[in-house]
PDB file of N, CA, C and O in Angstrom:
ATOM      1  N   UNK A   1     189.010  52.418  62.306  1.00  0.00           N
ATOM      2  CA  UNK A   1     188.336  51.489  63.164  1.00  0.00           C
ATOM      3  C   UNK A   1     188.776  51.687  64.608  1.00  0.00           C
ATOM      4  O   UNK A   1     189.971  51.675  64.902  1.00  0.00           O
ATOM      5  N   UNK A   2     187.633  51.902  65.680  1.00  0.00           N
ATOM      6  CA  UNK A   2     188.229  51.845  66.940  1.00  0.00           C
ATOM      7  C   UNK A   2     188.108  50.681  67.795  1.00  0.00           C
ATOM      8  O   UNK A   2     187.065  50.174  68.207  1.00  0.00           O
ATOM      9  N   UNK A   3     189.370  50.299  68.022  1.00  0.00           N
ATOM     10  CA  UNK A   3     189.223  49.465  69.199  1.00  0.00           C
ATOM     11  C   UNK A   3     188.758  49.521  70.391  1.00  0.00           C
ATOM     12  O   UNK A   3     189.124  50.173  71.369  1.00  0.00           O
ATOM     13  N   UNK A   4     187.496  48.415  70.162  1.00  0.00           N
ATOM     14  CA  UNK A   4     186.626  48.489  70.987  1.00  0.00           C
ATOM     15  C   UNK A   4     187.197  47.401  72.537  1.00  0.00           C
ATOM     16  O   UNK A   4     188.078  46.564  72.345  1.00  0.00           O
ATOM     17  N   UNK A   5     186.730  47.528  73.613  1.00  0.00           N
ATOM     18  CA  UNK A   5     187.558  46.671  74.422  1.00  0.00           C
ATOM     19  C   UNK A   5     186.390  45.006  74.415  1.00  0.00           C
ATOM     20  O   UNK A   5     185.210  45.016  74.064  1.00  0.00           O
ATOM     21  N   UNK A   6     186.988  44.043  74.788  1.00  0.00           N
ATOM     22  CA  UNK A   6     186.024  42.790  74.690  1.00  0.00           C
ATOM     23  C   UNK A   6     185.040  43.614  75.994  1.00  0.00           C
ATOM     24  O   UNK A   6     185.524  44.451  76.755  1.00  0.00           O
ATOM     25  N   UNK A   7     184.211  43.350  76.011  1.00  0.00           N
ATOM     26  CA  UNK A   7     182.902  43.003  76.941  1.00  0.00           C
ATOM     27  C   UNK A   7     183.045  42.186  77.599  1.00  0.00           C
ATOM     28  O   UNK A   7     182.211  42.380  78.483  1.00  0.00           O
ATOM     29  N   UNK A   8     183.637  41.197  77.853  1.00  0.00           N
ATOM     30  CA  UNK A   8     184.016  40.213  78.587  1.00  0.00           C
ATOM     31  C   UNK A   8     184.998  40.315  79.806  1.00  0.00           C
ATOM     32  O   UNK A   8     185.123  39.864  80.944  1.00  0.00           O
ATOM     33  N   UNK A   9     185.679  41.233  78.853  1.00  0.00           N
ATOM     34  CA  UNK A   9     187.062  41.541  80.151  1.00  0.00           C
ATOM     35  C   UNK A   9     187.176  42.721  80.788  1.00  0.00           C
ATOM     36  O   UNK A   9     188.263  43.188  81.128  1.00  0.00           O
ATOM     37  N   UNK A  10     185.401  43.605  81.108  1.00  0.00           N
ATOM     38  CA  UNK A  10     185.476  44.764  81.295  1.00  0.00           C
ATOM     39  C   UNK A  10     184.502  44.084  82.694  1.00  0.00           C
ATOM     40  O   UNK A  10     183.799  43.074  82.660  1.00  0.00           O
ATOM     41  N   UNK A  11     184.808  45.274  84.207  1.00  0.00           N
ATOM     42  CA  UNK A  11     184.367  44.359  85.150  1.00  0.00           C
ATOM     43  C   UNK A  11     183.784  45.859  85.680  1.00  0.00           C
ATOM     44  O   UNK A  11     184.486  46.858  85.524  1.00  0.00           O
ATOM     45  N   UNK A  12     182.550  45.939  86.269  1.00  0.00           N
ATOM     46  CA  UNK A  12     182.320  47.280  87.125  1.00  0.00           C
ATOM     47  C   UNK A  12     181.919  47.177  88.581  1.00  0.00           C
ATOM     48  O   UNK A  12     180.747  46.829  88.729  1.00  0.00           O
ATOM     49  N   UNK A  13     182.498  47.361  89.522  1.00  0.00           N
ATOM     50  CA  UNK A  13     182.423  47.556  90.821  1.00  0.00           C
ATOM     51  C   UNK A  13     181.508  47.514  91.484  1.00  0.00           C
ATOM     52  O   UNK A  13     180.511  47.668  90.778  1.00  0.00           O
ATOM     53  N   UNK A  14     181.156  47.332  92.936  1.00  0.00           N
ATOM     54  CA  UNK A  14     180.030  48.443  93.130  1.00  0.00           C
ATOM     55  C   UNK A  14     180.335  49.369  93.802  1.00  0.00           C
ATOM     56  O   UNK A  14     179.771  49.459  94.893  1.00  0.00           O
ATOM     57  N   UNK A  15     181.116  50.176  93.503  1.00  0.00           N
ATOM     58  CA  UNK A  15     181.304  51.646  93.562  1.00  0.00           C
ATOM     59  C   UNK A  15     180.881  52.361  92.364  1.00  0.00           C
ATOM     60  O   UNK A  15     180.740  53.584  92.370  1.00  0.00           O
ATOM     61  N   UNK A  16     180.702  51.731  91.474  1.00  0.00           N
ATOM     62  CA  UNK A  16     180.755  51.908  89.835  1.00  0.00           C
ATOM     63  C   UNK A  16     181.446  52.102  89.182  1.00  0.00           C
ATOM     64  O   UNK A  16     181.084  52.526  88.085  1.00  0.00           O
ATOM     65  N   UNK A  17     183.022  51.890  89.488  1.00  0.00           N
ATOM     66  CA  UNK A  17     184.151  51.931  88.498  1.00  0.00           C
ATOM     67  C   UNK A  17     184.172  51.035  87.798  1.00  0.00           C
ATOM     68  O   UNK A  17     183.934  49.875  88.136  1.00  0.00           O
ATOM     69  N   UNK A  18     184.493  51.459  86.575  1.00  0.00           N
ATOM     70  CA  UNK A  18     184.552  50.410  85.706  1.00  0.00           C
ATOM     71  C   UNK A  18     186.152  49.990  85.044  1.00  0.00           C
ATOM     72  O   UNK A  18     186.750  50.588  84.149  1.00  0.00           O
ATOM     73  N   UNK A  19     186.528  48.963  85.688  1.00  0.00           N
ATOM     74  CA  UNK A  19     187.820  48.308  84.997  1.00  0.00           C
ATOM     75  C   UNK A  19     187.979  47.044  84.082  1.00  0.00           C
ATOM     76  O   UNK A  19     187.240  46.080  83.880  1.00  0.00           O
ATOM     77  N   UNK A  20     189.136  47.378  83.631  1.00  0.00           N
ATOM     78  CA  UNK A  20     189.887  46.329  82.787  1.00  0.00           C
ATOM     79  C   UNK A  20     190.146  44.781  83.314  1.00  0.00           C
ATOM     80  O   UNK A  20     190.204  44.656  84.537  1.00  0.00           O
ATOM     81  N   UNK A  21     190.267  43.885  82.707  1.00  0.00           N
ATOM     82  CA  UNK A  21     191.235  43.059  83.105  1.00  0.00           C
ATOM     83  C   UNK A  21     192.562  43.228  83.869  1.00  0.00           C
ATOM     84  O   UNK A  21     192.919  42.435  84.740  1.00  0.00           O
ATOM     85  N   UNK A  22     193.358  44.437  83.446  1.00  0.00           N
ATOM     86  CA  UNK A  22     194.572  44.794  84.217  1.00  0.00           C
ATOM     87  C   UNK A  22     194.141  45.452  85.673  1.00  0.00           C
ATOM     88  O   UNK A  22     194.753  45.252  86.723  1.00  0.00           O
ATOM     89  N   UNK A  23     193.202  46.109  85.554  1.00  0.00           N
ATOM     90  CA  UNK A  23     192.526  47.156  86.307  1.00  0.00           C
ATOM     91  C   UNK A  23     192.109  46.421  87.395  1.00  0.00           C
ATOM     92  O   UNK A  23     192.203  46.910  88.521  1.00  0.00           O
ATOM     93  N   UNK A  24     191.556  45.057  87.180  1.00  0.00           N
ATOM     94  CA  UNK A  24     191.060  44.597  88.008  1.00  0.00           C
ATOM     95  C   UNK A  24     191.992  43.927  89.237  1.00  0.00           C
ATOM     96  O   UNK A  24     191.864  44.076  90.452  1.00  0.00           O
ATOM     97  N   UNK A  25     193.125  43.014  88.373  1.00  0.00           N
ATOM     98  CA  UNK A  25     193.917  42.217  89.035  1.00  0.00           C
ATOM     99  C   UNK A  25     194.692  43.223  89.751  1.00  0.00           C
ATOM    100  O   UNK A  25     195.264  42.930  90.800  1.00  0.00           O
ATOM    101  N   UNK A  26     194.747  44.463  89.216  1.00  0.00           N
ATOM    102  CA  UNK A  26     195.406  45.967  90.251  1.00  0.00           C
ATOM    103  C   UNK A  26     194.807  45.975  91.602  1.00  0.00           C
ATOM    104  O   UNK A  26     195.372  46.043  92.694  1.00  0.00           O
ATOM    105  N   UNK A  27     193.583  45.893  91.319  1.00  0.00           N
ATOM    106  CA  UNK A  27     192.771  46.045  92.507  1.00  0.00           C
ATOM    107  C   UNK A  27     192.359  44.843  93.549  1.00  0.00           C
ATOM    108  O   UNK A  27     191.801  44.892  94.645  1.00  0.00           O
ATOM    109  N   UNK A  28     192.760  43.959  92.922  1.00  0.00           N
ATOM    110  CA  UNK A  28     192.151  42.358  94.066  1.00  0.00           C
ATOM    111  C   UNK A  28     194.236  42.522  94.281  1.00  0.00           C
ATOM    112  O   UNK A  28     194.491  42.508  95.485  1.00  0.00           O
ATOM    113  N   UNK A  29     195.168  42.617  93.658  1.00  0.00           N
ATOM    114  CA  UNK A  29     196.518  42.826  94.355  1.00  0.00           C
ATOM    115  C   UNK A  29     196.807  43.929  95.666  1.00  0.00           C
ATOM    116  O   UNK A  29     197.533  43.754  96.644  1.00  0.00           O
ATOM    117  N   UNK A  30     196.001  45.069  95.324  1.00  0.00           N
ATOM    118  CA  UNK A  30     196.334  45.753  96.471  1.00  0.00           C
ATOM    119  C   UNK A  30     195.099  45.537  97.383  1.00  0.00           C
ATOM    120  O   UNK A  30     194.955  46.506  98.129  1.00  0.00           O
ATOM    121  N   UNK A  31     194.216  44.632  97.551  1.00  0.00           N
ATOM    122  CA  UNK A  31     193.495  43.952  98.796  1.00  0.00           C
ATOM    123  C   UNK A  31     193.893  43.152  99.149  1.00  0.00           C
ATOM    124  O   UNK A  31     193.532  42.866 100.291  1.00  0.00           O
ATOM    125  N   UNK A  32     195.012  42.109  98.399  1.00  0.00           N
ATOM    126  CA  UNK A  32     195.514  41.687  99.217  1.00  0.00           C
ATOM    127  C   UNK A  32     196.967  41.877  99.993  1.00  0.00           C
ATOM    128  O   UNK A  32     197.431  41.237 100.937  1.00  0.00           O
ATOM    129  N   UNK A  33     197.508  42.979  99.258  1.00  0.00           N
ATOM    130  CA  UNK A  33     198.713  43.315 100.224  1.00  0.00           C
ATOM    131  C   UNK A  33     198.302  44.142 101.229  1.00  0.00           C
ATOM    132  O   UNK A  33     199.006  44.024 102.231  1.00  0.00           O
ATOM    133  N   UNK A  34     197.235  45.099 101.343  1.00  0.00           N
ATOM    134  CA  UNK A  34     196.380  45.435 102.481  1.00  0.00           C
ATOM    135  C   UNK A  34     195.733  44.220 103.723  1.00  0.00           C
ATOM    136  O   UNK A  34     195.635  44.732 104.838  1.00  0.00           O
ATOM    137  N   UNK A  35     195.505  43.432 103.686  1.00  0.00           N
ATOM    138  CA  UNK A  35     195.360  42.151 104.224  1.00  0.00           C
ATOM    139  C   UNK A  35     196.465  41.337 104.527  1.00  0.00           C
ATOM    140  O   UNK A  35     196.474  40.510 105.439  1.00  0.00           O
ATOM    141  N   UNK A  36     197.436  41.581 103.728  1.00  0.00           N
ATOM    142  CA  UNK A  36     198.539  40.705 104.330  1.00  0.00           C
ATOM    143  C   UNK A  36     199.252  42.179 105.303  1.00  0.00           C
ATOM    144  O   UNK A  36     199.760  41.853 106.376  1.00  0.00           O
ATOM    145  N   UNK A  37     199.270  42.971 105.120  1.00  0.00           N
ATOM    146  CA  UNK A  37     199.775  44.034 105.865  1.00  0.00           C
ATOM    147  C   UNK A  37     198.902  43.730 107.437  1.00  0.00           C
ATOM    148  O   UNK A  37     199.571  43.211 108.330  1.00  0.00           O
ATOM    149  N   UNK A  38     197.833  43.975 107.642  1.00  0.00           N
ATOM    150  CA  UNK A  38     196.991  44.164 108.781  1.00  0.00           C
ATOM    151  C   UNK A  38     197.126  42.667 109.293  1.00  0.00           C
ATOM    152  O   UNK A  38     196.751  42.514 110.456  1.00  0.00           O
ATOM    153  N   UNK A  39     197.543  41.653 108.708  1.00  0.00           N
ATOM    154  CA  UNK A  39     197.387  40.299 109.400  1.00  0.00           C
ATOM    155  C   UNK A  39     198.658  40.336 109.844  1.00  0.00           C
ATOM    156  O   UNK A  39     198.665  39.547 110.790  1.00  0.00           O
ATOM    157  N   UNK A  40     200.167  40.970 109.668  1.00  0.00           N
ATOM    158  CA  UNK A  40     201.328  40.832 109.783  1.00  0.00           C
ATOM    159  C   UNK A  40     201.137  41.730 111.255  1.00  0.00           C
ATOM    160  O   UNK A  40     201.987  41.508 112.116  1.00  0.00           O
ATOM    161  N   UNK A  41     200.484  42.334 111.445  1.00  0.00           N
ATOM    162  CA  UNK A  41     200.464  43.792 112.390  1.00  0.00           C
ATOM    163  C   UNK A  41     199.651  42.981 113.272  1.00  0.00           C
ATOM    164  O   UNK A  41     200.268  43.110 114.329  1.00  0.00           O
ATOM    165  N   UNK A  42     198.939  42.438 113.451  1.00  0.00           N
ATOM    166  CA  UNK A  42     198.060  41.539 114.080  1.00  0.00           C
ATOM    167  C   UNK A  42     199.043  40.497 114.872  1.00  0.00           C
ATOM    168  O   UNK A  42     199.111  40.503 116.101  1.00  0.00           O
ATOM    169  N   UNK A  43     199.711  39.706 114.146  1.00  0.00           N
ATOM    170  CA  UNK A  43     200.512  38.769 114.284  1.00  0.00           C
ATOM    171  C   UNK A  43     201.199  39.280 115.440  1.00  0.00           C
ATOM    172  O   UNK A  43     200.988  38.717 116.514  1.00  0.00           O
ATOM    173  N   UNK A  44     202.104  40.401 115.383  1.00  0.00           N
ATOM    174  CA  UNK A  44     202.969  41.304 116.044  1.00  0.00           C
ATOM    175  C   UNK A  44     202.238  41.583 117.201  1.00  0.00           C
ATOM    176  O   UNK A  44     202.835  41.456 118.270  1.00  0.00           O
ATOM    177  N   UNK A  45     201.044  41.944 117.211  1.00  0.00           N
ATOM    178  CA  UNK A  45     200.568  42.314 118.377  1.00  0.00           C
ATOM    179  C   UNK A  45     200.445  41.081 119.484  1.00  0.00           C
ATOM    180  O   UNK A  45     200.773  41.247 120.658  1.00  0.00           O
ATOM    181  N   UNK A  46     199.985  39.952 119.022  1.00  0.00           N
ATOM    182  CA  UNK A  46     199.861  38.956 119.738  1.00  0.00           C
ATOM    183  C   UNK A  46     201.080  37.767 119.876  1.00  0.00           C
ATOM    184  O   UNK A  46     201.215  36.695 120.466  1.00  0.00           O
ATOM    185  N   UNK A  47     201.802  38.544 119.053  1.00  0.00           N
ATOM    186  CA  UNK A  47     203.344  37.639 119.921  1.00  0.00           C
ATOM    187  C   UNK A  47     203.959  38.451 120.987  1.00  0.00           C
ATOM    188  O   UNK A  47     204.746  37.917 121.768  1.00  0.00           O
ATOM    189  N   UNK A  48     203.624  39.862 121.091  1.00  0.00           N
ATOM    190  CA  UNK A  48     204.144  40.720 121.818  1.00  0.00           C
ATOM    191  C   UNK A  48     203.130  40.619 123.776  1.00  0.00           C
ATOM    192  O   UNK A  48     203.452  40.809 124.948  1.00  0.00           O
ATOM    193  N   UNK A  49     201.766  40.178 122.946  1.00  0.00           N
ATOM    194  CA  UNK A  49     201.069  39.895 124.367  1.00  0.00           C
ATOM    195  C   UNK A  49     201.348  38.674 124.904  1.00  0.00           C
ATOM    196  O   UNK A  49     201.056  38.511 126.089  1.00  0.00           O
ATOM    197  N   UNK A  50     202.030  37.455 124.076  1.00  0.00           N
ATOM    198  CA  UNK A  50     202.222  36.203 124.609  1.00  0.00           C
ATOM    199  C   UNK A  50     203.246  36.600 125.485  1.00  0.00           C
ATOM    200  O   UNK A  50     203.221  36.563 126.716  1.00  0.00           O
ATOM    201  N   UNK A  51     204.381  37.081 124.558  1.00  0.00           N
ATOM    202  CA  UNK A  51     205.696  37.481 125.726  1.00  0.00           C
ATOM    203  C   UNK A  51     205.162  37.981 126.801  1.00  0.00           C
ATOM    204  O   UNK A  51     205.293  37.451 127.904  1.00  0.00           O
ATOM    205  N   UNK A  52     204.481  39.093 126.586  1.00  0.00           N
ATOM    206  CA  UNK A  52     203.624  39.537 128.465  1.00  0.00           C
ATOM    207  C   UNK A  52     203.677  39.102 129.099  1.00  0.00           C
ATOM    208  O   UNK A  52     204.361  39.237 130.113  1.00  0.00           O
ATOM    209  N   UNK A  53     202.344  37.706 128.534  1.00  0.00           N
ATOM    210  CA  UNK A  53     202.065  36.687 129.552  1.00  0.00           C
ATOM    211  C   UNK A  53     202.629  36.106 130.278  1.00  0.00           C
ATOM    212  O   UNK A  53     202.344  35.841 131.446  1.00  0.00           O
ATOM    213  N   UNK A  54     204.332  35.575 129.105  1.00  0.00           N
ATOM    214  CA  UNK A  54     204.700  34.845 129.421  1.00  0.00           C
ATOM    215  C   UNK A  54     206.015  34.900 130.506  1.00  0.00           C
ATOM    216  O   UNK A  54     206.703  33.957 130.899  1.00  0.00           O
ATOM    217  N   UNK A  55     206.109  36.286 130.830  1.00  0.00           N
ATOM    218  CA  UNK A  55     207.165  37.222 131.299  1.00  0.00           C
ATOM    219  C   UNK A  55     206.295  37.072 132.962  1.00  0.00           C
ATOM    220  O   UNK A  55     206.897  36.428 133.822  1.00  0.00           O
ATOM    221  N   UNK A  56     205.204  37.554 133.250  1.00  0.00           N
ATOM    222  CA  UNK A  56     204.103  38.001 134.378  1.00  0.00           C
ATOM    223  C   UNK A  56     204.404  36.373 134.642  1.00  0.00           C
ATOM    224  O   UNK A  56     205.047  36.068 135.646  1.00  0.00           O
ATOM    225  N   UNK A  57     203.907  35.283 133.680  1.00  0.00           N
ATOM    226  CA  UNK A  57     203.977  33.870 134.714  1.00  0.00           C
ATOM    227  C   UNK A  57     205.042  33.849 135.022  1.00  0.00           C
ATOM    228  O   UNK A  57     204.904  34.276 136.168  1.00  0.00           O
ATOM    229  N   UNK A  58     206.635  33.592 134.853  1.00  0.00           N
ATOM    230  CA  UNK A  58     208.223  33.217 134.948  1.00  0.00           C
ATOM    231  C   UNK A  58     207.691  34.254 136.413  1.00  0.00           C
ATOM    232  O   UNK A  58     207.524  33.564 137.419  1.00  0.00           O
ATOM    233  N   UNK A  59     207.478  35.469 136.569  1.00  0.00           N
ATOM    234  CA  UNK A  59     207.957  36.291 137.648  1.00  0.00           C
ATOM    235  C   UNK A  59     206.891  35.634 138.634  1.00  0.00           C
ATOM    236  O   UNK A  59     207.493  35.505 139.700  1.00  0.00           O
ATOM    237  N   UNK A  60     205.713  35.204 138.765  1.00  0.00           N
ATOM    238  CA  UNK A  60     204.747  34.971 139.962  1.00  0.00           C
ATOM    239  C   UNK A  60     205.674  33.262 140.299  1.00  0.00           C
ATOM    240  O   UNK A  60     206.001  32.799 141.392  1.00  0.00           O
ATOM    241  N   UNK A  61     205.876  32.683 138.942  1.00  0.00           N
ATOM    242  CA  UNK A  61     206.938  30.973 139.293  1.00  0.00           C
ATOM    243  C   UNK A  61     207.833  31.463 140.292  1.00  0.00           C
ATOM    244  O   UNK A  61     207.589  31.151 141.457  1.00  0.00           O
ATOM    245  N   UNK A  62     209.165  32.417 139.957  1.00  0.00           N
ATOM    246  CA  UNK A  62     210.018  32.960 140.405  1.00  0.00           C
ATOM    247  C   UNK A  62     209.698  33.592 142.076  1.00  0.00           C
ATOM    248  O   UNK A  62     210.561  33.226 142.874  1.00  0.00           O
ATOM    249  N   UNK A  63     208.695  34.389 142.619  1.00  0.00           N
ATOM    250  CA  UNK A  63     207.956  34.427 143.228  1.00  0.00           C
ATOM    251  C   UNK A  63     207.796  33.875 144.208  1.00  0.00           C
ATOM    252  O   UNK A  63     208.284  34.137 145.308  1.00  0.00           O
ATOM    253  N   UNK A  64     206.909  32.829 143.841  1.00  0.00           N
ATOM    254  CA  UNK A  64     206.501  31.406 144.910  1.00  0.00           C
ATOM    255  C   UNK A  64     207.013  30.815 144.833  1.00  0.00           C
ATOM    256  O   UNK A  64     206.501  29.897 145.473  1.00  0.00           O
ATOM    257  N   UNK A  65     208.661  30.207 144.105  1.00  0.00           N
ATOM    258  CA  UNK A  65     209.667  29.434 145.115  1.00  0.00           C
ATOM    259  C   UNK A  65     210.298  30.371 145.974  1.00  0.00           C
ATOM    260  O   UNK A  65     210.499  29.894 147.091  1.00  0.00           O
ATOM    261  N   UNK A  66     210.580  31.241 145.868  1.00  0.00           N
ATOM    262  CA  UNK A  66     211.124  32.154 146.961  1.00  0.00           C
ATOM    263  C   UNK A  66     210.377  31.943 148.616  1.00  0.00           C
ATOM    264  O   UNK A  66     210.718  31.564 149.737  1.00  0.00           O
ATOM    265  N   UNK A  67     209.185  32.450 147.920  1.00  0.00           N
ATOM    266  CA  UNK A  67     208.508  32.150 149.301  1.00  0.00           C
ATOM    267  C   UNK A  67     208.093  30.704 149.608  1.00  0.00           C
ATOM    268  O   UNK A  67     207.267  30.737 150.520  1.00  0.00           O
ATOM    269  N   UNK A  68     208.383  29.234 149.135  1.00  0.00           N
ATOM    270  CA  UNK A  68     208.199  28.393 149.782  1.00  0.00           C
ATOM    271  C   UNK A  68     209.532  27.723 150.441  1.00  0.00           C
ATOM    272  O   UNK A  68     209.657  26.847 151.297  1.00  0.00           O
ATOM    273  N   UNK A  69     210.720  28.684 149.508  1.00  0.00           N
ATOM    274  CA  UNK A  69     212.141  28.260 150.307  1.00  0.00           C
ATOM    275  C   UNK A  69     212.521  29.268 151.452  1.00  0.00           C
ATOM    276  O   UNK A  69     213.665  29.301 151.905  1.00  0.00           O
ATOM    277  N   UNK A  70     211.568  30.043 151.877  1.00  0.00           N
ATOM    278  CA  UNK A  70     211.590  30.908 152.823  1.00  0.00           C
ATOM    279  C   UNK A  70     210.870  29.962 154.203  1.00  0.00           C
ATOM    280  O   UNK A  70     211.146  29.686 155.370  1.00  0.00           O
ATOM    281  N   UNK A  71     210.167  29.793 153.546  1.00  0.00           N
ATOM    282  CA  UNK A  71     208.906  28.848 154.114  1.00  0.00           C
ATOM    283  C   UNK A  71     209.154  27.395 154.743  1.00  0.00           C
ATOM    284  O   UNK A  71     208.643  26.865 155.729  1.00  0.00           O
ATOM    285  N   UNK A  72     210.266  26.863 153.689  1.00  0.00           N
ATOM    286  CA  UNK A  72     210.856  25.365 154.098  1.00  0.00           C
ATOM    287  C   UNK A  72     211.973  25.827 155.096  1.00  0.00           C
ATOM    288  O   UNK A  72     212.363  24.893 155.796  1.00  0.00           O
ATOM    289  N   UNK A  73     212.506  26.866 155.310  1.00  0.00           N
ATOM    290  CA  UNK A  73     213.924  26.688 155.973  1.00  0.00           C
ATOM    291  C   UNK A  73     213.701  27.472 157.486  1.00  0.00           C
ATOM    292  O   UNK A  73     214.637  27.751 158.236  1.00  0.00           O
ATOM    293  N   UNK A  74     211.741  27.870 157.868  1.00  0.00           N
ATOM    294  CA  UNK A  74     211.606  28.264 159.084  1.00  0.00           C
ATOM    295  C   UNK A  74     211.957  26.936 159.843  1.00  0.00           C
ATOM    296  O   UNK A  74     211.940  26.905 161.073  1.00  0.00           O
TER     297      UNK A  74
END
């Protein structure tokens, strides 16, 4: 007798692969560690542009008290 697999727990793509139950949860696991990868890299990028920002404002602050204590003590 061959074991046949359930019909139920057989899933096909549309690529047309056809997987398992194991096969499947393989495949929705590595979409989402692909997704958590690119959202982590994302993340990184935009804490790295806040610092920018936040570096460029401190120096223009830094800046214009200079020149208004230049300014107050003509």
């Amino acid at each position: 007798m061959s074991a046949r697999p359930d019909p139920s727990l057989i899933i096909q793509t549309r690529s047309g692969r056809v997987l398992d139950l194991a096969g499947f949860e393989e495949a929705i696991h590595a979409g989402l560690l692909r997704r958590e990868r690119e959202l982590t890299s994302r993340r990184v990028r935009v804490k790295k542009a806040a610092a920018r920002l936040s570096e460029r404002a401190l120096a223009a602050v830094r800046l214009l008290r200079k020149k208004l204590i230049a300014a107050l003590r003509r």
